[in-house]
Every structure is written in C-alpha cells, then in structure tokens.
C-alpha positions as CSV (number, residue, x, y, z in Angstrom):
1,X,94.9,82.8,136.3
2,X,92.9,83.5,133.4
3,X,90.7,80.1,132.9
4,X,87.8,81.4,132.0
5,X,88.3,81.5,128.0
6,X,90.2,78.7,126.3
7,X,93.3,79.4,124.6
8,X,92.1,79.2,121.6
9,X,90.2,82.7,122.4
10,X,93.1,84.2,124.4
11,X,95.4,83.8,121.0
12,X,92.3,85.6,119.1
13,X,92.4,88.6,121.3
14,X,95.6,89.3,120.1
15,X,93.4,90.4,117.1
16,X,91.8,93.6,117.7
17,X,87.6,93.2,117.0
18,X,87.2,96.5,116.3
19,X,89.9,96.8,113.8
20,X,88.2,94.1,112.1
21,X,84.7,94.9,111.6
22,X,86.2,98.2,110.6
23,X,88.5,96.4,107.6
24,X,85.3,94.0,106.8
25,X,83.3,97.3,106.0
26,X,86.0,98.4,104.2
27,X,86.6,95.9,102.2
28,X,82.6,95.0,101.6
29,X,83.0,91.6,102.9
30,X,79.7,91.5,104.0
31,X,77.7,93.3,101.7
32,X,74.1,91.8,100.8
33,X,75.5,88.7,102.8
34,X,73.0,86.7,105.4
35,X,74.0,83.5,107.9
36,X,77.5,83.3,108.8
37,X,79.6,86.5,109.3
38,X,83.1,87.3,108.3
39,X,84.5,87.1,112.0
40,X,83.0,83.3,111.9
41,X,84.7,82.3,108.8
42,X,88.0,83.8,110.2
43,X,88.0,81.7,113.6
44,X,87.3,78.7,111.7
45,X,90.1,79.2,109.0
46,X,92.5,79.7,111.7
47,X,91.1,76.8,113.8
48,X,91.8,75.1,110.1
49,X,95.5,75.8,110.7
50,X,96.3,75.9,114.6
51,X,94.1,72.7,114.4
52,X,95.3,71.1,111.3
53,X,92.0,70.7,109.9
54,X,92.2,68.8,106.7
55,X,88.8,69.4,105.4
56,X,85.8,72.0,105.6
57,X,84.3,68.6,107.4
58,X,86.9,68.5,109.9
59,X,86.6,72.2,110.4
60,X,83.1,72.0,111.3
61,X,83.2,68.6,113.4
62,X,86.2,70.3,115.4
63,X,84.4,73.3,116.2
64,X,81.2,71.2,116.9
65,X,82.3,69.0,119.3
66,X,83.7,71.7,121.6
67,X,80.0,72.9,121.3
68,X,79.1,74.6,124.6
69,X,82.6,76.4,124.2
70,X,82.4,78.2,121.6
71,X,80.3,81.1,123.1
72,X,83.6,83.1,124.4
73,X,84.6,83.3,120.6
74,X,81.8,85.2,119.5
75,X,80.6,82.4,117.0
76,X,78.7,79.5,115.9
77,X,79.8,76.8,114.9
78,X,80.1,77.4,111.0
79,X,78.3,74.7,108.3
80,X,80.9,73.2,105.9
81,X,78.4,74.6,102.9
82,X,78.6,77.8,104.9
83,X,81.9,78.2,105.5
84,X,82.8,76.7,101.7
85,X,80.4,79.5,99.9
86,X,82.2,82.2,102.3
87,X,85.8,81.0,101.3
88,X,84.7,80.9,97.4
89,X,83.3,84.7,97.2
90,X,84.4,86.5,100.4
91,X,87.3,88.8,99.0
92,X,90.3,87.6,100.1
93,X,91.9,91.0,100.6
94,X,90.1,91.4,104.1
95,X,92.4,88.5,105.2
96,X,95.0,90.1,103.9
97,X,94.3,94.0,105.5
98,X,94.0,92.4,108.9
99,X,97.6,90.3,108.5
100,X,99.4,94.0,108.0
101,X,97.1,95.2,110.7
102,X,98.3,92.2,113.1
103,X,102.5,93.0,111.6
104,X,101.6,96.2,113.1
105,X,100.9,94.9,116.8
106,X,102.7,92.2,116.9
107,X,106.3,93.4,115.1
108,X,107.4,95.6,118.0
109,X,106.6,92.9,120.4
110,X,108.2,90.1,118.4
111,X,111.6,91.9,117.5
112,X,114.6,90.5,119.2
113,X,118.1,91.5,119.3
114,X,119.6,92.9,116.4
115,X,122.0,90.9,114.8
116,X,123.7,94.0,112.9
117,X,125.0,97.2,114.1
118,X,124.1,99.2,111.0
119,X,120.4,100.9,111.8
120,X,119.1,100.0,108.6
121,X,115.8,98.3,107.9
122,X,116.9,94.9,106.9
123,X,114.7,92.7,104.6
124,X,114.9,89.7,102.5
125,X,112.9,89.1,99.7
126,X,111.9,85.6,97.9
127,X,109.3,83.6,96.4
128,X,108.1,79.9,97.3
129,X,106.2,77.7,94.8
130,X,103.0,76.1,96.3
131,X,101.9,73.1,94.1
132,X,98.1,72.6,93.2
133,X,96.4,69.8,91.0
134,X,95.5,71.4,87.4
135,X,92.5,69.4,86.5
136,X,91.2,70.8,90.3
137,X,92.8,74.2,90.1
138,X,92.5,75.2,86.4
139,X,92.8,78.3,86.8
140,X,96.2,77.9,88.1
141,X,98.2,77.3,85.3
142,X,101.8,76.7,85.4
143,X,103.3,74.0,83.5
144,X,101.8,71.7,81.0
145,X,100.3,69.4,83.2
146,X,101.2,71.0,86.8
147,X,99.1,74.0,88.3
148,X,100.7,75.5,91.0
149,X,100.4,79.5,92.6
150,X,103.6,81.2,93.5
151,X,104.2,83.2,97.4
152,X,106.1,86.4,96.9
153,X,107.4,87.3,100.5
154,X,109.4,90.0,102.1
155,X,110.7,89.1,105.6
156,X,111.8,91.5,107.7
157,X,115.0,90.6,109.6
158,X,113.8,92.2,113.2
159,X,111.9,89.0,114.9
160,X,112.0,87.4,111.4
161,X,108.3,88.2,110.8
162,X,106.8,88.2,107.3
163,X,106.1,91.8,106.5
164,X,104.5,91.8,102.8
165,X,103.1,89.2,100.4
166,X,101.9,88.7,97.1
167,X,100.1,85.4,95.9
168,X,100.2,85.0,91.8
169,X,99.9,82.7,89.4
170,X,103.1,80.2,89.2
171,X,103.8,82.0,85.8
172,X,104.7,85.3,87.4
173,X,108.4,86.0,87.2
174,X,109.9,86.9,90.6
175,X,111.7,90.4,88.9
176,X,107.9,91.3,88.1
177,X,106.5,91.1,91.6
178,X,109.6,92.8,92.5
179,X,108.9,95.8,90.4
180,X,105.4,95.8,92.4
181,X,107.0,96.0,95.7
182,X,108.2,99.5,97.2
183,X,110.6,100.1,100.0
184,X,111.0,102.8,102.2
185,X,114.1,104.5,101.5
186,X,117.7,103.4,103.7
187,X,116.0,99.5,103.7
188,X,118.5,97.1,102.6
189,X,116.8,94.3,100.4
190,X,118.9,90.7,100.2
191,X,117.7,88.2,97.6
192,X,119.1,85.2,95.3
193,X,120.2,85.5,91.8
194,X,116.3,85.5,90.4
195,X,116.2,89.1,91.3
196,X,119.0,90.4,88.7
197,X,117.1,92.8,86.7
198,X,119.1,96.2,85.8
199,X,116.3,98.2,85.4
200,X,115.4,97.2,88.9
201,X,118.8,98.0,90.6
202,X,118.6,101.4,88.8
203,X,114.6,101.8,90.2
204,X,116.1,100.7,93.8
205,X,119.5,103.1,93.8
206,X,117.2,105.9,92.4
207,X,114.5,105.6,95.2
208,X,117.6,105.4,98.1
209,X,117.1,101.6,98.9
210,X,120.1,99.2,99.0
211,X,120.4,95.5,97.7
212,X,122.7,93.2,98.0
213,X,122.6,90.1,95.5
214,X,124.4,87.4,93.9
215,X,125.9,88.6,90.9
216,X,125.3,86.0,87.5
217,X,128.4,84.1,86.8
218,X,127.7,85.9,82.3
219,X,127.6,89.5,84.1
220,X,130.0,92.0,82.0
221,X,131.7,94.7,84.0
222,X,134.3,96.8,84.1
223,X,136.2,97.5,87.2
224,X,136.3,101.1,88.4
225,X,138.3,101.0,91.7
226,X,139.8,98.2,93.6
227,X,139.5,98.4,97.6
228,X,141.8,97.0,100.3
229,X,139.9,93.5,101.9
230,X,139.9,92.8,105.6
231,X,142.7,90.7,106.4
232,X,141.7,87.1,108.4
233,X,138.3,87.5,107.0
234,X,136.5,84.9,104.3
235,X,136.7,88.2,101.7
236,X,138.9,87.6,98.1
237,X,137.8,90.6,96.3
238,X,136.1,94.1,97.5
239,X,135.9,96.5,93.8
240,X,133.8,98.9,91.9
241,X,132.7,98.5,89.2
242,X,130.6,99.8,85.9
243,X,128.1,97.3,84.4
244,X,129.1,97.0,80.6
245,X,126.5,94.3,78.8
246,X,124.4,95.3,76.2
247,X,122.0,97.9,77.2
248,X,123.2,97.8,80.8
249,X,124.5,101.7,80.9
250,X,121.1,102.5,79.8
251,X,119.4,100.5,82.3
252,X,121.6,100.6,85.1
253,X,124.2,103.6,84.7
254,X,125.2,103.4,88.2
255,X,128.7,102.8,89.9
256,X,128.0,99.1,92.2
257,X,129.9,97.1,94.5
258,X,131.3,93.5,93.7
259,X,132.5,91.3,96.4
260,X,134.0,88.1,96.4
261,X,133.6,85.6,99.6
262,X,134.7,82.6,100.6
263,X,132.1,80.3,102.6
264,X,132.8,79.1,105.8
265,X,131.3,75.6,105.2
266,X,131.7,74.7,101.6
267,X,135.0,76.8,100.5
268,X,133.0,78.1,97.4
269,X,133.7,81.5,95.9
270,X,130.4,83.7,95.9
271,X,130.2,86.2,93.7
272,X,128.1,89.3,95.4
273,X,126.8,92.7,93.8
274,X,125.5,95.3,96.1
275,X,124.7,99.3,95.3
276,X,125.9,99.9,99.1
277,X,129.6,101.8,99.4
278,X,129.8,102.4,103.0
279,X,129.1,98.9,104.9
280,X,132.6,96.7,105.2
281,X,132.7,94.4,102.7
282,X,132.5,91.4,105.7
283,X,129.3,92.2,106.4
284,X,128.1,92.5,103.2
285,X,128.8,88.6,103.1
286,X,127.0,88.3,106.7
287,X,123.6,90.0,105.0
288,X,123.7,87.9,102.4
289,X,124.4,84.8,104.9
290,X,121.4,86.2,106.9
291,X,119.3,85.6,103.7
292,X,119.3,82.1,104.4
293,X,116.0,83.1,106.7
294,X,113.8,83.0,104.4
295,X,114.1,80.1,103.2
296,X,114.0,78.3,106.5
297,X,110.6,80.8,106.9
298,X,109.0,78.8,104.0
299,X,110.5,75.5,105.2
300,X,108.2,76.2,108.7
301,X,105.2,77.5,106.8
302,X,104.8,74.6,104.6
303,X,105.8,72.1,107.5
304,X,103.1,73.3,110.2
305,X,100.6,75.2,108.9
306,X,97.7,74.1,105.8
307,X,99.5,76.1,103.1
308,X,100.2,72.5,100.6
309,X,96.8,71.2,100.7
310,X,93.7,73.3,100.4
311,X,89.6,73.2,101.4
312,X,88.2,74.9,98.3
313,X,89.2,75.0,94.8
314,X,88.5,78.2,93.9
315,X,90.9,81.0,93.6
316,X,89.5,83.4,96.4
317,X,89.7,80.0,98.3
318,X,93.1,79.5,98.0
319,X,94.6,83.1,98.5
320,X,92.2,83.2,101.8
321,X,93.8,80.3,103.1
322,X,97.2,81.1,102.5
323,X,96.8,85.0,104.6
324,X,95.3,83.2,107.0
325,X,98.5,81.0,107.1
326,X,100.4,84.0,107.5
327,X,98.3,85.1,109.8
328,X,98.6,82.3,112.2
329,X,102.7,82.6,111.4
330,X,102.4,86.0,113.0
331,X,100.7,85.0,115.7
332,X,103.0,81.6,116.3
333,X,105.6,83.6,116.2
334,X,104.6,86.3,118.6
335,X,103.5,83.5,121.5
336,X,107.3,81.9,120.3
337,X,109.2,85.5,121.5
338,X,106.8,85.9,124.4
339,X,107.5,82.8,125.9
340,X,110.6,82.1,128.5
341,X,110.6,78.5,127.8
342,X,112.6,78.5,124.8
343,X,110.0,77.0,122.2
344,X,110.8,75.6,118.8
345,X,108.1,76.4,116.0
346,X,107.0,73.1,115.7
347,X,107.3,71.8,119.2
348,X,105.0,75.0,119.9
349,X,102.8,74.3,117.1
350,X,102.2,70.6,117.8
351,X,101.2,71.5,121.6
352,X,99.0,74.4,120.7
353,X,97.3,72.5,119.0
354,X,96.7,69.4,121.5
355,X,95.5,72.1,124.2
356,X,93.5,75.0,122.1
357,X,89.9,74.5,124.2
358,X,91.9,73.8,127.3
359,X,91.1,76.5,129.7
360,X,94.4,78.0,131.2
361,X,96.1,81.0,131.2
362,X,97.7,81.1,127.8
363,X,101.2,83.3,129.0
364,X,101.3,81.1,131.3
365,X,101.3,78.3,130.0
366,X,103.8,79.1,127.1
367,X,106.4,79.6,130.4
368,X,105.3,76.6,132.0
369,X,103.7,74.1,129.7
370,X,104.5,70.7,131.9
371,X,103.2,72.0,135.0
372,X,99.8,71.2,137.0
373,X,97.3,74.0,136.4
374,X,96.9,75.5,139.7
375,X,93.1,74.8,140.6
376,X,90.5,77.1,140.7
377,X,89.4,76.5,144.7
378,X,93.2,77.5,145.3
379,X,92.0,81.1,145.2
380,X,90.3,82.7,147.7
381,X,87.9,84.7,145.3
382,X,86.6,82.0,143.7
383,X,85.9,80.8,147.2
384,X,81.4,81.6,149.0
385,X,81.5,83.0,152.1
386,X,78.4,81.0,153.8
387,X,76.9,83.0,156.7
C-alpha cells in the first residue's frame, strides 16, 4: 500500500516534474522572479479546484492547516499576496503547455471503447460562455452592462477528453476561433449551427478534414443527386447537393451531403450538411447525436470545478484558472477510467475532495473507496525485528 504520500501528491505525480520545469523555462515563467516558484502556484491552483477553494484565503488556510504535510509536494505553503501576484503576471500559457503535455499521457490511458467503427479521429467542437462582473472584469467586455470571456473547446470523442482550447473575449465569434483551429487531415469535426461559415467548409474539404453540421433552415442549394435511404432507420432524405446563395460557389464550390433525420425522442426533422460521401447516412445522424458530449463536458466543468467564480481579477488570472480547470478535468477524468468501481464525475469529485491529505493508496482506493484501510503493522516490513 502506498501510504506514505497523501493522495493529493499521488494525483500530482501523474504530472511529470521534469516536463515542467522544462515548459516553465520555456515559457519564462520565472524569469527575474524571487519567493514562490511556478510548481508552488500550480499545486495550489489545483488544490483551488480539487478542494473547492473559494478564495486565495481559503487556498492558503487549506494548504496551511495540513502544514507538516505538505513536504511530499515539494512546496510551501503559498501566501495569498504570493500566490495573487503569481496569478496576475505569471503567463498563463505555461498552464496551458503542460494541459497538452498531460492530454498526451493521459489520452491513451483514458480512451475507452469506440463507439464507431469508422477509424477516423472524431471531435466535436463548441464554445461555452463563462460570465464575469464588468465593473470587476473591465477588460472583459461583452454586452453593455455584462462582461463575460468565452471557452472555445475541441473534445475528442476517444475517452471524451478535452484536446484543445482557446479562452477569448465574449465578443469573439465562434466561426473566428474556428478559423484558428487546424485539424489533422481524415478527423471528422461535429458542431451546432454557429459553425456555418462557407469559407470555412471550403478551408476544411481543401485540407482533407470532414464536418458534419446542422444545416440553416435560409441555406439555398440545389440538389445534384438523390441517394437511396436505409429502410427502418430514423433517415427522410440522403442527397447531394450544390450550395447556390450569393457568393456561396465562390466560397464553397464544393459538392456536400444533406441529410434529413428524424429524432428518436422529439420526432423533429434535423436538417444535416456534411462534406463526407462514404459514411451511411445513419451514422451520419449518430455523429451528430454523439455531439451532444460536449455539451454535457461543459455542464460537468462548470458544476465541479472553480471555472464560474474566480480568485483574481486580472486577465492572466482568469485564463490561468480556467487551464488549470482543464487540467484537473484531465486528471478527474483519467482516475474516473482507471477505476473498477464505476465512478460518476461528481460523486468522484465530491469524495476526492473530502480525502485529498488522507494517506492511502490512491488506485486503490478509487476500486475500493468504502473499505477499511488495511493498517500499516499488517505488513511484515513495516514490522523491527528486536534481538
């Protein structure tokens, strides 16, 4: 049994030290910086969301009272003033180097069965608004009276991990973080109706990655081919067709797909547009049911980590606490597939975070959380042999 570091520690190990300093030097983190280091501030942002901090005061009154504990992490326990001034003008990319670092170790592990037989990458890309106070957060303009910053997200469909990010401004239109994102080529990218952009279906077709969308209810086309439909299947219409609005040949010259669908629960028509030929036209409905995902991804986010309420105003503050709630998603998530228990998100989440300076093996533990630790004397090499 591993009970010599609290669980807390174990779930940090998971995060390679090396590959940190390495991204702190490369990002500068540190440079002409004294007192607390970048490793310090990281453990207590993530105690901030395993731990539902609600405040740098909390943060540092947490860590503090486990005092005599906290030598196993490598830190101190960080000052609020510390920790604030750290948050405000340590760049927030290092965070965010060392979340694609940890999709990297953790993604292989994480994936589960695949849902679809096709071998393509499949991703779903959407965008959450996260609401802020505007006469705290002026700098975070969105409406009138209302600041807010916006979560672009691409979720990739093996383990259902988040695999890129971008945080803007809630002005930014989804269709131009969109254009910032690039997928390898063969990847199938699902998203709603925001995402209708010709220019951007013409970028996608050109670069060899597929999309499959909801087409908008104004869309002009003209119909090219029309293609048998499965029979005892949800499908009304399977055609291709020619976009024909103004300026959509030069935007979008290509031939797509346009399938009608029935669904299951409500018995509405849905209307979808798609630039793959070769998948049936019933599981173009499934990838676009499967898109659903992401959506119940921001629903957990929002419901158990600190991503609606924030411990510095600034914007380096924000964006630094928000990777860091990815972060701990990735992590949550890994422990989640790991486990034989059968763990929801929140159940797993709420626990955690009752035992995090408990000191038991963590795999353990997530197999068996509501048995008796065995004890220590039960092992013969913990046992002196007096003469």
């Amino acid at each position: 049994m591993n009970a010599s570091c609290s669980m807390f520690s174990q779930i940090l190990k998971l995060i390679s030290r090396t590959n940190f300093e390495r991204i702190v030097n490369e990002t500068g983190a540190e440079y002409r910086s004294k007192g607390l280091s970048s490793w310090s501030q990281f453990v207590g942002m993530l105690f901030c969301q395993l731990g539902r901090a609600h405040s740098l005061r909390e943060i540092e009154g947490g860590l503090k009272s486990c005092e005599g504990k906290l030598a196993h992490l490598g830190i101190e326990t960080p000052a609020r003033s510390s920790l604030s001034y750290a948050n405000g003008h340590r760049p927030w990319q290092l965070f965010e180097k060392v979340f694609y670092g940890l999709f990297e170790t953790v993604a292989a592990k994480a994936a589960g069965k695949k849902k679809f037989r096709f071998k393509n990458k499949l991703v779903s890309l959407d965008s959450t608004v996260i609401d802020l106070c505007l006469s705290m957060y002026d700098w975070a303009k969105f409406r009138r009276t209302k600041g807010a910053v916006k979560l672009h997200l691409v979720l990739d469909h093996d383990g259902y991990l988040p695999c890129f990010g971008i945080v803007t401004d809630g002005k930014v239109a989804d269709v131009k973080a969109a254009h910032q994102m690039h997928f390898t080529p063969d990847t199938i990218v699902v998203d709603d109706r925001g995402y209708n952009d010709y220019r951007l279906f013409a970028k996608w077709t050109d670069a060899g990655v597929y999309f499959v969308t909801r087409m908008k209810d104004n869309a002009l086309f003209e119909m090219v081919e029309e293609h048998a439909v499965p029979q005892n299947r949800n499908i009304v219409k399977d055609q291709t067709i020619r976009l024909t609005g103004t300026g959509a040949q030069n935007k979008c010259p290509h031939l797509l797909r346009r399938v009608e669908a029935i669904r299951e629960d409500t018995g509405d028509t849905l209307v979808l547009l798609t630039n793959h030929h070769g998948l049936g036209a019933s599981t173009i409905a499934a990838i676009y049911k499967d898109r659903w995902q992401i959506e119940l991804f921001f629903k957990a986010l929002k419901q158990n980590l600190k991503i609606k309420t924030f411990v510095g105003t600034s914007a380096n503050a924000v964006k630094t606490q928000i990777w860091t709630a990815l972060i701990s998603m990735l992590l949550l998530r890994y422990l989640q597939r790991s486990s034989r228990f059968g763990w929801s998100l929140a159940n797993l989440v709420a626990l955690l975070r009752m035992n995090l300076f408990t000191h038991r093996d963590l795999m353990a533990w997530l197999d068996e959380p509501f048995t008796t630790p065995p004890h220590q004397q039960d092992h013969p090499q913990t046992l002196l042999a007096f003469a």
